[in-house]
C-alpha distance (Angstrom), angle and dihedral (degrees) to the residues before:
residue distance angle dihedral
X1 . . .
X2 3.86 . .
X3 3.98 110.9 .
X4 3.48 112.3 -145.6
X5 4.25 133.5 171.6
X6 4.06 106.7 -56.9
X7 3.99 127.3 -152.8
X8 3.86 97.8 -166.8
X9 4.54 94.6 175.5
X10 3.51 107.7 -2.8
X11 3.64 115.3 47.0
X12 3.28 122.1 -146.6
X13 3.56 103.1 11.9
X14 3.91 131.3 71.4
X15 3.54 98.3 22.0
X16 4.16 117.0 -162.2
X17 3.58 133.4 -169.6
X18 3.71 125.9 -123.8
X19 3.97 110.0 -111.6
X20 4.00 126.1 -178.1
X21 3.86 128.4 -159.3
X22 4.25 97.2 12.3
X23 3.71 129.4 143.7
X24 3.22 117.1 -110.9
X25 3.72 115.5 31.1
X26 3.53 124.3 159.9
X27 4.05 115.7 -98.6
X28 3.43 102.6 -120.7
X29 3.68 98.9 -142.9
X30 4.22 97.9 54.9
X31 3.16 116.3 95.2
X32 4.11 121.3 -118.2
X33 3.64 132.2 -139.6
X34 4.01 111.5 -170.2
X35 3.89 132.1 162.7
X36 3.87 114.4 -177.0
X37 4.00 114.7 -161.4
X38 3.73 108.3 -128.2
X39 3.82 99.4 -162.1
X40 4.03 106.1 126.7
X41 4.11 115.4 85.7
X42 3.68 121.4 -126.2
X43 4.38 113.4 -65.9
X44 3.82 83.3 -147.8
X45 3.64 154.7 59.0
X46 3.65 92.8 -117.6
X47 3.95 97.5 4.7
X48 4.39 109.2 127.6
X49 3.44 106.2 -134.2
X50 3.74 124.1 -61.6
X51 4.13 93.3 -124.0
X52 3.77 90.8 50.2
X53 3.84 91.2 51.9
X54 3.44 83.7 48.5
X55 3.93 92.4 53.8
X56 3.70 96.2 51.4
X57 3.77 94.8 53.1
X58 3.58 91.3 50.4
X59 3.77 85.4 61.9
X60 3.44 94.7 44.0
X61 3.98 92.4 56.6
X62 3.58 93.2 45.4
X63 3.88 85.1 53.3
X64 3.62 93.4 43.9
X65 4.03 96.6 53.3
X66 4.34 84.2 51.9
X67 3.51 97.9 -91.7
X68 3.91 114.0 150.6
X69 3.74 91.5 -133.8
X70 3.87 94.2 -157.9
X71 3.76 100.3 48.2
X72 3.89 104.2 40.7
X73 3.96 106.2 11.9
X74 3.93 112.3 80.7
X75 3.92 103.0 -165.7
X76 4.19 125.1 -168.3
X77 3.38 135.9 168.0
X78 3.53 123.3 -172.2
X79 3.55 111.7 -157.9
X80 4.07 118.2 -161.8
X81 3.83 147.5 130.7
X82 4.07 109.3 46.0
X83 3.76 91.5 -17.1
X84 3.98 91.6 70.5
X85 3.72 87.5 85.0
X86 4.11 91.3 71.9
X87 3.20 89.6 58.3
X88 3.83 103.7 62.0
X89 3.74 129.2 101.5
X90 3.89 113.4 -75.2
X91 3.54 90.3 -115.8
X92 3.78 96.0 54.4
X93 3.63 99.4 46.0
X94 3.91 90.5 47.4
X95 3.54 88.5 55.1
X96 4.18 94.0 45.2
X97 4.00 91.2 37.4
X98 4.18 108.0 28.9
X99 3.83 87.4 -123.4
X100 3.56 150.6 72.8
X101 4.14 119.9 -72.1
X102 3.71 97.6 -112.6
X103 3.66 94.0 -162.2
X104 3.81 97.7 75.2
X105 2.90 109.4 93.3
X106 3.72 101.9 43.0
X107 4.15 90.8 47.0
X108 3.96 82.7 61.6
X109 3.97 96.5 41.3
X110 4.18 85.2 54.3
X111 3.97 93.5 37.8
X112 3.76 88.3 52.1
X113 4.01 96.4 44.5
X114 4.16 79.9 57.2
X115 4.29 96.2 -98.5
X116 3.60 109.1 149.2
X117 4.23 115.9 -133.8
X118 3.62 115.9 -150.5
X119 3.73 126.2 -167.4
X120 3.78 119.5 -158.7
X121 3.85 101.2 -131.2
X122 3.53 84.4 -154.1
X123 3.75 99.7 67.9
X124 4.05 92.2 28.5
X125 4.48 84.4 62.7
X126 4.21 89.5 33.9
X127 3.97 93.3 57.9
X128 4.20 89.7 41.8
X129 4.19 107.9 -97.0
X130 3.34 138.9 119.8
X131 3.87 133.4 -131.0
X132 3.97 86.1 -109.6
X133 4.22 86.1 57.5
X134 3.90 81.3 59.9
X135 4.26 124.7 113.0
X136 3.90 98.4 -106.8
X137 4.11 84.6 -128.5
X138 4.04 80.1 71.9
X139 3.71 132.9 100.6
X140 3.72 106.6 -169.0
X141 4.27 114.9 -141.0
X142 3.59 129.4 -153.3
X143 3.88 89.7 -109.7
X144 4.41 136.9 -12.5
X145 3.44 78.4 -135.7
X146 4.12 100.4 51.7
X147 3.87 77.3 39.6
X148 3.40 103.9 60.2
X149 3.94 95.8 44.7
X150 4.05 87.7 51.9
X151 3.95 101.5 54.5
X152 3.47 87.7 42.4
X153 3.84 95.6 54.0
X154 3.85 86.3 46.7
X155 3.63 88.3 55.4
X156 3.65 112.1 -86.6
X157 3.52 121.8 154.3
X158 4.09 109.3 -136.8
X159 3.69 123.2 -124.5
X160 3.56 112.1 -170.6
X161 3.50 135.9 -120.6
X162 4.35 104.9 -85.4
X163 3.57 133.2 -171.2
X164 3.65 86.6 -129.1
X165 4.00 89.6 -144.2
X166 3.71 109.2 173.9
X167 3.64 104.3 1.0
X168 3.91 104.9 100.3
C-alpha cells in the first residue's frame, strides 16, 4: 500500500504522515492539554497564518497516533501581536488588505474539530478593531500575554509560535 500525506480532522491543513513502530507516540487514551501561540503573520499572499497551520497539524497527529481529538485533546490557540489581523471578519480584512482573509476557512475547520481561538483584546484595540471586526469562531481575552500565563498554569503544555513552512 502506497503511504502518502494524511489529513485525519482538519482537511486540508496540517497534513501528517502515517508512521509504524516509532518512539514516542501519543497514548491514545491520555488526555492532552495544548495551547499554540499564534503570533507570526501570514509568509504568503494567500498563506493562513503560520501558528494556525501549526494548530491543525497538532490535531491531526494527535488523531493520527488514535487519539479521539474531541474527548481527550483540549486544543487553543491564542492568536495576538501582528497575527490578530487573520483573524478578522472577511469583510474587514478585505477592506484593510484588498483581498480575501485566508484564514477562514481553517479557523472554522479547527473551531468545528473543538480547538478554541483566542484573540488578545489587547492587540485586536492596539492595531485599530473592534470585538465586532472579530471571526465569530473567536473568543477575545483580556491579553495573549495574560493568556498564555493562564493555560499554562491550568496545565497547558506550550507550543510555540512556528513559521509553519511546509506543513499545509
Amino acid at each position: 500500500m502506497e503511504k502518502k500525506w494524511q489529513f485525519p480532522i482538519i482537511q486540508g491543513f496540517g497534513k501528517v504522515w502515517p508512521l509504524q513502530n516509532v518512539a514516542c507516540i501519543p497514548e491514545p487514551d491520555r488526555t492532552y492539554q495544548v495551547l499554540v501561540s499564534v503570533f507570526n503573520e501570514s509568509t504568503g499572499d494567500s498563506s493562513p497564518l503560520p501558528g494556525l497551520i501549526h494548530a491543525a497539524n497538532a490535531i491531526n497527529v494527535f488523531a493520527q497516533a488514535g487519539v479521539r481529538t474531541t474527548e481527550n485533546l483540549m486544543l487553543a490557540a491564542i492568536v495576538y501581536g501582528p497575527a490578530i489581523s487573520g483573524i478578522l471578519r472577511n469583510e474587514v480584512f478585505l477592506r484593510e488588505n484588498g483581498k480575501e482573509n485566508p484564514n477562514v476557512d481553517l479557523v472554522s475547520k479547527l473551531k468545528n474539530a473543538g480547538a478554541e481561538i483566542l484573540a488578545c483584546g489587547q492587540m485586536l484595540h492596539m492595531f485599530g478593531y473592534s470585538e465586532e471586526d472579530l471571526l465569530p469562531e473567536a473568543t477575545l481575552t483580556f491579553s495573549g500575554v495574560a493568556t498564555l500565563v493562564e493555560y499554562q498554569d491550568r496545565g497547558y503544555r506550550l507550543i510555540p509560535s512556528s513559521t509553519g513552512e511546509g506543513n499545509n
